[in-house]
ZAMI-60428 format. One record per residue (C-alpha): residue in three letters; x, y, z. Coordinates in steps of 0.2 Angstrom, whole numbers, plus 5000, padded with zeros to 4 digits. Layout:
ALAXYZ/...
END
This chain:
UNK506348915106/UNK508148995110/UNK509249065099/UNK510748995094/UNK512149085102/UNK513149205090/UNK514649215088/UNK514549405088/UNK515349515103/UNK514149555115/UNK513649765115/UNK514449785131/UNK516249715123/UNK516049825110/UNK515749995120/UNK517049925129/UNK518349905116/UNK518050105110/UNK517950185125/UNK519650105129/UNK520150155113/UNK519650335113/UNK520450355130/UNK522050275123/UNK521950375108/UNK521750535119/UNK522850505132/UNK524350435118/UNK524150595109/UNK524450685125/UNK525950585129/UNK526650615112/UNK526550815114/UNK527350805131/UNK528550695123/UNK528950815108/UNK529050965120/UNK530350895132/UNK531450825117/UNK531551005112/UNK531851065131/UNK533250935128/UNK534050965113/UNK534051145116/UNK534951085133/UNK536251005123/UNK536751135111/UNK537051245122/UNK538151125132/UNK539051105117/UNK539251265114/UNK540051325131/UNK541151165130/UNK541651245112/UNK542151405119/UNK543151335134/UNK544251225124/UNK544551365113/UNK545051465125/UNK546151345134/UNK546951255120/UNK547651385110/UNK549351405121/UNK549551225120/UNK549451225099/UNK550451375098/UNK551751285108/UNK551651105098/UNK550951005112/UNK549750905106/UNK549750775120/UNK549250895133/UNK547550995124/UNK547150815122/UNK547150775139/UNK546150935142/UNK544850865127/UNK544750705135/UNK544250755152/UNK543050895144/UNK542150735135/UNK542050625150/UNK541250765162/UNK539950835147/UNK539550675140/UNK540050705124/UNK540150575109/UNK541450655100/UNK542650785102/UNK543850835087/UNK545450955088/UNK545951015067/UNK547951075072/UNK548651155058/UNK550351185063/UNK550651005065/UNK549850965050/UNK551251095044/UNK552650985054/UNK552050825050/UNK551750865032/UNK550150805032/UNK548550905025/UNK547750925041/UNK548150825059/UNK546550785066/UNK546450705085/UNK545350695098/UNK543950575106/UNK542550465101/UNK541450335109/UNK541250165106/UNK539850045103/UNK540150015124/UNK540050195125/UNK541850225129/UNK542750335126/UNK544450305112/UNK545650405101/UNK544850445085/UNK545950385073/UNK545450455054/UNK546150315044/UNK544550195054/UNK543150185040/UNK542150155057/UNK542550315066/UNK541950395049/UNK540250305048/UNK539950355067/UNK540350535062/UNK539050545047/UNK537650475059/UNK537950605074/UNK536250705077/UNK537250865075/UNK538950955075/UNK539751105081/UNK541351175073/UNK542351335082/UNK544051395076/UNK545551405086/UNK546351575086/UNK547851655093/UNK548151785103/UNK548651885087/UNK546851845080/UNK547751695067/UNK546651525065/UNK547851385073/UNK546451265068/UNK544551195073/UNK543751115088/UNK542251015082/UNK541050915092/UNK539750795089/UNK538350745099/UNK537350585094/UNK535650525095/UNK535850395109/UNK536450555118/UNK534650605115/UNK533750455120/UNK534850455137/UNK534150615141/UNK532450565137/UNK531950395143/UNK531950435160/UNK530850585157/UNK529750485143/UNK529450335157/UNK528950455170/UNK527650515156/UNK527050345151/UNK526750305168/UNK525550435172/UNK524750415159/UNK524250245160/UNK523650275179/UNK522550395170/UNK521750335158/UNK521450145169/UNK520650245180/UNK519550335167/UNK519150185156/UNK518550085174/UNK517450255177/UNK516750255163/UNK516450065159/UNK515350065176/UNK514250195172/UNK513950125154/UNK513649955157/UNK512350005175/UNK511450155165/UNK511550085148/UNK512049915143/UNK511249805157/UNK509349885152/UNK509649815134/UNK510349645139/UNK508649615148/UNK507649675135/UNK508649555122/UNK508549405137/UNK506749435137/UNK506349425119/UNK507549285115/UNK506449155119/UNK505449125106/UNK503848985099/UNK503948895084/UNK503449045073/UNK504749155082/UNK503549255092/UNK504549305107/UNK503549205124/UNK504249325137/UNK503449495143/UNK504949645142/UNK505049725160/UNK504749875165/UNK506150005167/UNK506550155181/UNK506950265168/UNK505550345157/UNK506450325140/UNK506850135144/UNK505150105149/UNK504350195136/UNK505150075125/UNK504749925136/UNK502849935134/UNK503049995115/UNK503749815112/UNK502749715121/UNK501249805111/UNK502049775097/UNK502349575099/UNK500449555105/UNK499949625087/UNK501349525078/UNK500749375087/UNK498749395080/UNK499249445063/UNK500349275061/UNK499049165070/UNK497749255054/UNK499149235040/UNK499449055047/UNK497748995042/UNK497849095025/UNK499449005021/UNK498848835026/UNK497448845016/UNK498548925000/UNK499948775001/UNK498548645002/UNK497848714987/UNK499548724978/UNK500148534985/UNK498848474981/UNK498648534962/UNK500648504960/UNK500548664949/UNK501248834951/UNK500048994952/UNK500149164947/UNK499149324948/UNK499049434937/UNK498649634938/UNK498049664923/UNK497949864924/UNK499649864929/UNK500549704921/UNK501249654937/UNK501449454940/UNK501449374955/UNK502149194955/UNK502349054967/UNK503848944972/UNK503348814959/UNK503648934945/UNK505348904949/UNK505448734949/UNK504448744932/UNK505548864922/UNK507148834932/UNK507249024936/UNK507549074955/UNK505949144961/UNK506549334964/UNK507149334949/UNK505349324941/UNK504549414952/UNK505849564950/UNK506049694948/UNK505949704934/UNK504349574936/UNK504449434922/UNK502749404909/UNK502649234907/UNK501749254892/UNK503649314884/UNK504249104886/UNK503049054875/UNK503548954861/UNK503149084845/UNK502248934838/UNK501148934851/UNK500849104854/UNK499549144841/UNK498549014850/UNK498649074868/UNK498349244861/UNK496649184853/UNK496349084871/UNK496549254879/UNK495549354870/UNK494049244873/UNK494449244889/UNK494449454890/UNK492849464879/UNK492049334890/UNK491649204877/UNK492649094889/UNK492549054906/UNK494449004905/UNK495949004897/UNK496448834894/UNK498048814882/UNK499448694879/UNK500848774877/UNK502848794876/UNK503748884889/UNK505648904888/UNK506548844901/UNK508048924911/UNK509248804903/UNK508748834885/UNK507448694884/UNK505748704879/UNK504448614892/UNK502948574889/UNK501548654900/UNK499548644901/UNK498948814906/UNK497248844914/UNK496649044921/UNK495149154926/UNK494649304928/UNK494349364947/UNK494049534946/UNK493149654932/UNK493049854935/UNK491449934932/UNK491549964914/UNK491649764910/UNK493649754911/UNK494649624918/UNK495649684933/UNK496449524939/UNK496749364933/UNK497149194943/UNK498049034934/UNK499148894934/UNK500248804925/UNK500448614928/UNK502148534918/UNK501748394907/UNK503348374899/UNK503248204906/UNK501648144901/UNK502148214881/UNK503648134881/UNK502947984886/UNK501648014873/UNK502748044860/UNK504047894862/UNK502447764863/UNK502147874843/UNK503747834839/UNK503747674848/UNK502547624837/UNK503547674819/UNK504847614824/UNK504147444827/UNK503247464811/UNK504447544799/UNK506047464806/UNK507147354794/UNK507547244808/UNK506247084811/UNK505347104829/UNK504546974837/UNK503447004853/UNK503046874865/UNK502246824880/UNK503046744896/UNK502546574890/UNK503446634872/UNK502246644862/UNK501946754849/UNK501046914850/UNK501647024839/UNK502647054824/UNK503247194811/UNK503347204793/UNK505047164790/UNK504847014801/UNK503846954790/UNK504747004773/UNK506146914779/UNK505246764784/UNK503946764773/UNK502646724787/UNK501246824790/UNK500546894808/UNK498946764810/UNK500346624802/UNK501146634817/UNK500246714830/UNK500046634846/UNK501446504840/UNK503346474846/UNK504546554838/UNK505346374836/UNK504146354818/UNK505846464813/UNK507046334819/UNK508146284803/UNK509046124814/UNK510646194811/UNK510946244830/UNK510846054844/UNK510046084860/UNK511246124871/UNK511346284860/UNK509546324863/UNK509846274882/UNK511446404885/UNK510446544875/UNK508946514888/UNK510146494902/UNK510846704897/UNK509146764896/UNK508646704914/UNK510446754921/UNK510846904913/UNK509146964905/UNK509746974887/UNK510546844874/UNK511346904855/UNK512346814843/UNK512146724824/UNK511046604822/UNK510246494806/UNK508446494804/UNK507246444790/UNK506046534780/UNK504246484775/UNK504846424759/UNK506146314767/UNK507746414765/UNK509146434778/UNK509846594780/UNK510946674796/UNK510446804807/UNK511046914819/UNK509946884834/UNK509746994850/UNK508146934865/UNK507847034880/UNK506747004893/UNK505447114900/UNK505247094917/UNK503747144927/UNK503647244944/UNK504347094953/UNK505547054940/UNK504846894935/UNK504646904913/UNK503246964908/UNK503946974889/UNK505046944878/UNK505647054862/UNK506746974850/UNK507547094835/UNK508547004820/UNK509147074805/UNK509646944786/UNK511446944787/UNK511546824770/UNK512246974761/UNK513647004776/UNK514046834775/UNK514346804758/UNK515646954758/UNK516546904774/UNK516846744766/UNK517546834751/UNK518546954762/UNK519146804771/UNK519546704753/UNK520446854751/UNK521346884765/UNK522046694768/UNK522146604750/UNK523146664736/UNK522346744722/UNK523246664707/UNK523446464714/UNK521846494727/UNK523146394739/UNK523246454756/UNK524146604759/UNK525646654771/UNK524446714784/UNK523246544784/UNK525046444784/UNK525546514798/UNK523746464809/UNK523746294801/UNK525446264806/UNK525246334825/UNK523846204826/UNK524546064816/UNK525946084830/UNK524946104844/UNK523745934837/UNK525445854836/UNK526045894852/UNK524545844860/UNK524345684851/UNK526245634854/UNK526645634833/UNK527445734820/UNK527245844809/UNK528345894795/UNK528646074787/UNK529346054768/UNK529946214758/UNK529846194739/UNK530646314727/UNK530546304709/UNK531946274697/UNK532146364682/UNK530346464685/UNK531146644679/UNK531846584664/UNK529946524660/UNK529346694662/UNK530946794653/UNK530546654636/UNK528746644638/UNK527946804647/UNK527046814664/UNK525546754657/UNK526346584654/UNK527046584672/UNK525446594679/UNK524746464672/UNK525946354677/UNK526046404693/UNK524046374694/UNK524546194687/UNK525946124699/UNK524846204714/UNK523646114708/UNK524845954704/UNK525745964722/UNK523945964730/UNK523345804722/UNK525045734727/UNK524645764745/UNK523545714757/UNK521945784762/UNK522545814780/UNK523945894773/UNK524146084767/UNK525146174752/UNK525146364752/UNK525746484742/UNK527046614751/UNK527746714737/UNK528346694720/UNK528946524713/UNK528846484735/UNK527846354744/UNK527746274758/UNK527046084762/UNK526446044782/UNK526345854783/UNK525345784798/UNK524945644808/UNK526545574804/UNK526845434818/UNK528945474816/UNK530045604808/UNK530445474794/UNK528645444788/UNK528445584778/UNK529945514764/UNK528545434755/UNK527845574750/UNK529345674745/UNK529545574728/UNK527845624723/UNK528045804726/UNK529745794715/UNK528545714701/UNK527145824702/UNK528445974700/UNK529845884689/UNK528445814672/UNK528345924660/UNK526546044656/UNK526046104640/UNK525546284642/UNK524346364631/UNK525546254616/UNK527146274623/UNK527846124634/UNK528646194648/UNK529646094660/UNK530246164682/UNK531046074697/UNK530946084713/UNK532146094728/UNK531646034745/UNK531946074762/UNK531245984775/UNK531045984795/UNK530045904807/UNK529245934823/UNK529445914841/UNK531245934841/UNK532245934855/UNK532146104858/UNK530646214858/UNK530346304843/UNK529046404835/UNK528146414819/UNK529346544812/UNK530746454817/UNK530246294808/UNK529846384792/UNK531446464794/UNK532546284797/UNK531646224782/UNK531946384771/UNK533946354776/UNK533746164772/UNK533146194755/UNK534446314750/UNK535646184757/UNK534646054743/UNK535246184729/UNK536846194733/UNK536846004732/UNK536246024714/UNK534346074713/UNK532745934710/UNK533145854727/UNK532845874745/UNK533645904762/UNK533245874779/UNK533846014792/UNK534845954806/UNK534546034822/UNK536245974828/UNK536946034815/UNK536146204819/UNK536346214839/UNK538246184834/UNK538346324824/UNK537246444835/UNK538446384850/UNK540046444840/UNK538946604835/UNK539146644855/UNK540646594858/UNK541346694842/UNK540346844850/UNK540846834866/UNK542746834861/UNK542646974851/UNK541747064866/UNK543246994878/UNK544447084864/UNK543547254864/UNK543447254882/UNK545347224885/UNK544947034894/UNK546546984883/UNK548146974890/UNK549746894889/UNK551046804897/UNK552946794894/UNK553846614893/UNK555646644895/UNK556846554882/UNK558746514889/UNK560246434883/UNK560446274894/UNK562546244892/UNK563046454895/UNK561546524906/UNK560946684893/UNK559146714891/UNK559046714874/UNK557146804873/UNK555446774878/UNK553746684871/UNK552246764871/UNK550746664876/UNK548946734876/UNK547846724888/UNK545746764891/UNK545146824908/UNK543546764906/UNK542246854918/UNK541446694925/UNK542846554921/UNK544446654927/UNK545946624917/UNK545646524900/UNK547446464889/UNK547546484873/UNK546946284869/UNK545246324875/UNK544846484860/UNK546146494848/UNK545346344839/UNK543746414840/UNK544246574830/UNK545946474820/UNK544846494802/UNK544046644806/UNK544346834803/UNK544546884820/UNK546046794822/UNK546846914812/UNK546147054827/UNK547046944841/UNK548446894831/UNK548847094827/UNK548447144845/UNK549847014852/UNK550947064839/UNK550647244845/UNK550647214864/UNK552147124863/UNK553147264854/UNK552347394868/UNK553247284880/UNK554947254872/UNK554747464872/UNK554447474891/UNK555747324895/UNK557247414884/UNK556647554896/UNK557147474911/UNK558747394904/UNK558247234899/UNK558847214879/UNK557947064874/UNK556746984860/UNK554946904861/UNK554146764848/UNK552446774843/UNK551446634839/UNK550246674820/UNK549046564813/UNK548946524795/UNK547546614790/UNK548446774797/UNK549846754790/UNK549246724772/UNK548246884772/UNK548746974755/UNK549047144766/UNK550147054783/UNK551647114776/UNK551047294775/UNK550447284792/UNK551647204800/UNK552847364792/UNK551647484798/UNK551647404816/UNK553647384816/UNK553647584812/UNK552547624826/UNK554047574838/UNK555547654831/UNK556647594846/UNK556447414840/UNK557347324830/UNK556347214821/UNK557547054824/UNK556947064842/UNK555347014834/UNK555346824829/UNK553546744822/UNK553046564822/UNK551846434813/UNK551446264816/UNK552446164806/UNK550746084800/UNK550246224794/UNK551946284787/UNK551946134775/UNK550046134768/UNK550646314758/UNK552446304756/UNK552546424743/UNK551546534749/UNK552146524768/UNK553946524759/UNK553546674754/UNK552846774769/UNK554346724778/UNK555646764763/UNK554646964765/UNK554946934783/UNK556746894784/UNK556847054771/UNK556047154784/UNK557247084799/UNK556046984806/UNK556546804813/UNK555346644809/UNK555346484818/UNK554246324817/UNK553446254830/UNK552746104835/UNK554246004823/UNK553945824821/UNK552245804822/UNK551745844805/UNK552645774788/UNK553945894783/UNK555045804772/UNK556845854769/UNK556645944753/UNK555246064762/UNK556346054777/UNK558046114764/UNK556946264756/UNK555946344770/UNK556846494777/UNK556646464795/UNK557946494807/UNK557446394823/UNK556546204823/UNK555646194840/UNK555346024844/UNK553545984851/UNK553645944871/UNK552645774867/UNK554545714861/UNK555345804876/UNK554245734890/UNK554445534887/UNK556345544880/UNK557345494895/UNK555845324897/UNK555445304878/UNK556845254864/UNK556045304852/UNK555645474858/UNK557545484861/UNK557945454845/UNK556545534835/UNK557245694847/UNK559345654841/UNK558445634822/UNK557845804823/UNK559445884833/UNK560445794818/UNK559345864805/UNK559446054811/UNK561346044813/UNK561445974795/UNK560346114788/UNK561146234799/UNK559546274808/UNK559546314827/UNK558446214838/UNK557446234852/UNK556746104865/UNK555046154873/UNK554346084888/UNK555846084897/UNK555546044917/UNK556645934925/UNK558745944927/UNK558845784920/UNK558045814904/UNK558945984902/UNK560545864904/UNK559945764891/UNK559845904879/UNK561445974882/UNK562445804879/UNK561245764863/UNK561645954856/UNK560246024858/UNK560646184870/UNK559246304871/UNK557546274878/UNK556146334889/UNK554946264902/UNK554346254918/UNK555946214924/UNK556746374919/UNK555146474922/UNK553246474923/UNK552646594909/UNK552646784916/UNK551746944915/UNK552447064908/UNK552847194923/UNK553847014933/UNK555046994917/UNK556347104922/UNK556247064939/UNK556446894935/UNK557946934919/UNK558947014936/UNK558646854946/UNK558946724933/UNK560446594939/UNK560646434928/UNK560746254935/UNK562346204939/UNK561846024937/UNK561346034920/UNK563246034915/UNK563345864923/UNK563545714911/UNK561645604910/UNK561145484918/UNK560445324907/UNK559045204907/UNK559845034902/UNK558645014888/UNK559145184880/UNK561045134882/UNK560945054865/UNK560045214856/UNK561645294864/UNK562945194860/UNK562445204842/UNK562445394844/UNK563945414849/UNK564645304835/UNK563745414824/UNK564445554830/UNK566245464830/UNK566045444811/UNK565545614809/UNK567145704817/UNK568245584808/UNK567345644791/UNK567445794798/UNK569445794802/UNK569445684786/UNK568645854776/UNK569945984784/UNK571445884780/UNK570945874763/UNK570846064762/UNK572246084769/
END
């Protein structure tokens, strides 16, 4: 056997490693003296260098101070810097300083980081940092030949100076010593490793091979030297000896661990005189403590993990033993484990060893762990009391199922006894409740998964059924196959009987004992799901009662009670038995009819509820009389919809019934419900578009046909919609005509259109706009204060170039009230028109009162005049009628030459259209005002369809008649 190689350095490596070390060590420490002592040589070189450079510019520089000629002692400093090396030379010239009025002229040399040298210049924060680095300075004063100080020569000599000097010098040093010491450290690596390190590796070679045991196999040699060999034959003597004492110890320990494995016990020994114990390696595994640590030090007494209940019995065992009225010492004890635990142990000893005297010397034992065997001893004991005292029945049977065993509460709950049923199958308990396919899927459990529970019914020996909570297992043998079964049940009469009160509870009604909210709601989940799948209806009825609070504010809760407890009972006999009534709250209930072939079939019933709720009931002597109000709907509808939302369609239905005048019944419409969800959205979504700015208008310009003015503008509203682009005013003004939030859009056009009159007056365009109101605006108690409020926001408005208009439909279903509005207006400045004249009824009283200034006439007239006498002369009634009332009026829809002709001739001559101009935003309008040029052409005289020549030939007659009455009028003034 070899050893494993190691990942240690070899001996040789190490020597190696401090012998080179120690040489380097010596030979650095040598370098650094040498190195020391020529920095000093060098230093002391330089000083005086520096000094004899001092005193020779201050000899030669003096005549050229006293004579203010700075530029030549510089030339003289320069050149003594370049030829000495030096890193800085300074001159202090006090007479210039005098001249130049400084306090002190200083000039000179310095070197650069290149090593050049430059003029020093004072004012360089660099130059000053070099200065305060230099390695040393010397400073000598400048004196003349009268003995007076003309000012200072100082120089500077740096460290890199130094290290100049010295590398050359410090290489050389280096050098030699490296050749040195290599040649020493080769010398002396020879002459270890030959002499020293080679004898050791044999001997380690030589014993490294090793047998099983590790005995080394090979014989050390012999050496030339006498230490060495001295050593050599000392080993081998050595490993002949170790080799016979293993090959004795060998045996011993085979014997020892064939004793110990085959007992399965730990040992010990014990010195009695001394108290020392010796224990084996299954001690440890018995008290969970590592071997050394109960063997010490200090040495552990086993005797101090007894349990102290057991004690006074080991003790006793002992003592026998010692006064040998024992062979042995056999004890079950208690030993405490390393964990905490107690473990139970059988101890067993003898003595082996007495002194002369009679007294025990040494003792041997062992201790064998039965933890196991007691605790499989004290679960069959409790095994056993379990199965005797428990409260649960416990049947034991065999593979073939029949009984072997039972306990005592088996048979108090039965009332069987153990021979009544031994040897039987536990079938005799079957009560009949359960079919065989029950049976079949319990027995299918216990061969799949080795276990079956759940409720089952059985039968006592008196004949009465009760329910059981029922678990089986199997017990299988050593190759699984059952070799028992063990059933354990428990009476769960008692449980029962309370579940179902906790469930009366929890889903009927306390006073009526009607279903409750909670049981409606399944009952209707499945009604509509048995509906669903059976292709028929169901229908959902809420029924509130009438006049139920005044019963209990006359006649006391009591009375209510009871009869509510009679009409529950009243609308369940009305009913059928497939049907349910519950109880949700109060004087509420709610009806599910089902398997109703159609929506309709459930109207036979409905006048039998309105009986059973409507007659009157005497009440512990007082005859009290209720309604009822209906609401009722039906499912499948069109749409999906869940329980909730059928009690919820029904619930609105009934209230609708009320409305209707109570002790009747409505049906919901869905229709009716999809509508107004549908307008919900689109309400929504339009006050959305308003928030978000979708809004937007358009500007319709408004001319006078004859002369060409522009006479103002329309504002017409728009909706950007996100997903259907530009929507008109038709497709969601309608929508929101009745609603509040056309007040919002009506105020936000009326404000917008002012913003814009502002920004158009500030680009030169003087101008008015219209805004169209609906009635419901305009009819709000507070629009006047509004519209005041809104008018004061723009000061640079005048509010007559604001004109408002209203339908004339829905001028005329108010008058008084829109009379009015406008009177306040007209106060306020503000101009009114109608619009849409003639397609409503005005008659000419309204027509004399209203104080409208403009009539517009409704394009339908102005589209089919020039084809359709009628239209023509509906058109000439209307222009007639304004004249005569003094109104102006206005033609819409405007969009050909030839009508705008038309309306010139008939005298009507303002309009607007898309023959004038598309409608505008708001930034093109004044672009388009600078543009604007009328059509010549609509000067032009008409020209006429012969079937309108007779409408106007008539017309002109009329208008013949009129000037002569006219002229006829003036003369008589006159």
């Amino acid at each position: 056997m070899m050893d494993k190689p190691s990942r240690k350095g070899s001996l040789f490596t190490h020597l190696a490693i401090a012998i080179c070390v120690a040489v380097i060590a010596v030979f650095s420490l040598s370098s650094v003296l040498v190195y020391l002592d020529q920095r000093r040589e060098t230093v002391s070189y330089m000083e005086e260098k520096v000094l004899e450079s001092t005193e020779r510019l201050t000899e030669t520089i003096a005549p050229y101070m006293e004579s203010y000629a700075p530029n030549e002692y510089s030339n003289l400093v320069h050149a003594e810097a370049r030829l000495h090396d030096l890193f800085a030379v300074l001159v202090y010239d006090r007479s210039m300083a005098n001249i130049t009025g400084q306090s002190e002229y200083v000039s000179g040399f310095i070197r650069n980081e290149q090593g050049d040298l430059v003029t020093y210049n004072d004012s360089a924060p660099f130059h000053s940092q070099q200065l305060q680095s230099t390695m040393f300075s010397r400073t000598s004063p400048v004196l003349s030949e009268e003995g007076e100080v003309l000012g200072n020569i100082v120089i500077h000599m740096s460290d890199e100076q130094l290290r100049k000097n010295l590398t050359l010098q410090l290489r050389q040093t280096v050098a030699s010593s490296i050749v040195a010491a290599t040649v020493l450290i080769s010398l002396l690596l020879y002459f270890t490793n030959r002499f020293f390190v080679k004898p050791l590796e044999d001997i380690s070679e030589a014993i490294s091979t090793r047998d099983m045991s590790g005995i080394p196999v090979s014989h050390i040699p012999d050496f030339t030297n006498k230490e060495l060999s001295s050593l050599s034959a000392t080993m081998n003597n050595m490993i002949a000896l170790i080799r016979h004492s293993h090959d004795s110890l060998s045996m011993e320990h085979s014997r020892l661990q064939n004793v110990i494995e085959g007992t399965r016990t730990g040992t010990w020994e014990w010195d009695v005189v001394s108290g020392f114990i010796t224990y084996n390696g299954a001690w440890a595994d018995i008290l969970g403590w590592d071997l050394d640590a109960l063997n010490g030090p200090p040495n552990q007494d086993w005797k101090h993990f007894i349990h102290p209940e057991d004690k006074p019995l080991s003790e006793r065992q002992l003592a026998k033993l010692f006064a040998r009225e024992a062979d042995y010492y056999d004890c079950e004890i208690r030993l405490r484990h390393w964990s905490g635990q107690w473990i139970n142990v059988l101890a067993r000893g003898k003595i082996v060893e007495w002194d002369e005297q009679g007294r025990p010397l040494k003792v041997l034992g062992t201790h064998q762990d039965i933890t196991a065997h007691k605790k499989a001893e004290e679960n069959l004991q409790l095994a056993a009391k379990v199965f005797t005292h428990a409260r649960e029945g416990i049947i034991i049977a065999d593979s073939q199922t029949r009984i072997i065993e039972v306990n005592q509460a088996f048979c108090r709950i039965t009332g069987y006894t153990l021979d009544e049923v031994k040897g039987k199958n536990p079938s005799v308990l079957q009560s009949g409740r359960q079919d065989e396919k029950f049976y079949k899927n319990m027995w299918h459990s216990l061969e799949k998964k080795g276990h079956w529970s759940g409720e089952i019914w059985n039968r006592r020996k008196d004949g009465e059924m009760y329910p059981e909570l029922l678990t089986i297992s199997a017990v299988t043998d050593e190759q699984g196959n059952p070799a028992n079964y063990v059933a354990v049940f428990s009476d769960i009469t008692a449980y029962k009987e309370h579940e179902h009160k906790l469930e009366k509870i929890a889903h009927f009604d306390q006073l009526t004992e009607l279903p409750n909210r909670l049981l409606l709601g399944d009952r209707l989940k499945h009604a509509m799901k048995q509906a669903k799948r059976h292709r028929q209806f169901i229908a959902v009825i809420f029924l509130d009662l009438d006049g139920f609070k005044p019963v209990n504010d006359t006649y006391g809760h009591e009375v209510g009670d009871v009869l509510l407890q009679q009409l529950a009972l009243r609308m369940k006999n009305a009913l059928r038995d497939s049907d349910t009534i519950a109880r949700i709250g109060g004087d509420e209930f709610v009806a599910v009819l089902t398997d109703l072939h159609s929506p309709e079939s459930c109207q036979p019933l409905l006048p039998r509820l309105l009986a059973a709720t409507s007659e009157p009931i005497d009440v512990n002597g007082h005859l009290v009389q209720v309604s009822a109000s209906f609401g009722i709907t039906t499912y499948p509808q069109s749409e999906e919809v869940n329980s909730d939302k059928l009690l919820r369609q029904a619930d609105y239905a009934m209230y609708q019934a009320k409305l209707k005048g109570k002790r009747r019944y409505h049906f919901f419409d869905a229709e009716l419900e999809r509508s107004l969800k549908t307008q919900h959205e689109k309400l929504s979504e339009l006050g959305k578009a308003l928030e978000n700015n979708q809004l937007f208008l358009r500007y319709q310009p408004k001319v006078n046909l004859r002369e060409g003015d522009i006479i103002g503008l329309e504002a017409l509203i728009r909706w950007q919609h996100p997903q259907k682009g530009e929507l008109s005013p038709a497709e969601f003004i309608p929508l929101i005509e009745n609603h509040s939030l056309i007040i919002d859009v009506g105020n936000w056009v009326i404000d917008k259109a002012l913003s814009e009159l502002v920004r158009w007056q500030e680009q030169g365009l003087n101008t008015t706009v219209s805004v169209n109101l609906a009635p419901h605006h305009l009819l709000q108690p507070d629009f006047i204060h509004k519209l005041r409020i809104q008018l004061a926001r723009y000061p640079q408005i005048n509010a007559e170039q604001l004109e408002l208009e209203i339908l004339e439909t829905s001028a005329f279903e108010d008058f008084d009230a829109v009379s009015e509005v406008i009177c306040q207006c007209r106060a306020l400045g503000v101009a009114f028109a109608i619009d849409d004249f003639g397609t409503g009824y005005a008659s000419l009283t309204y027509l004399k009162q209203l104080p409208a200034q403009t009539l517009k006439i409704d394009r339908s007239f102005i589209r089919d005049m020039l084809v359709d006498p009628d239209d023509l002369a509906i058109l000439e009634g209307v222009i007639s009628l304004a004249n005569t009332f003094n109104r102006e009026v206005l033609a819409e829809g405007v969009e050909t030459k030839e009508q705008a002709q038309m309306l010139i001739w008939l005298g009507c001559e303002l309009g607007q259209g898309f023959g004038i101009s598309k409608p505008l935003m708001g930034e093109e309008v004044v672009e388009w005002s600078a543009s604007w040029q009328p059509d010549p052409s609509w000067s032009e005289a008409p020209k006429l369809d012969d079937k309108l020549r007779p409408l106007m030939e008539s017309v002109a007659q009329n208008r013949s008649r009129i000037e002569r009455l006219r002229g006829y009028l003036n003369h008589s003034d006159s």
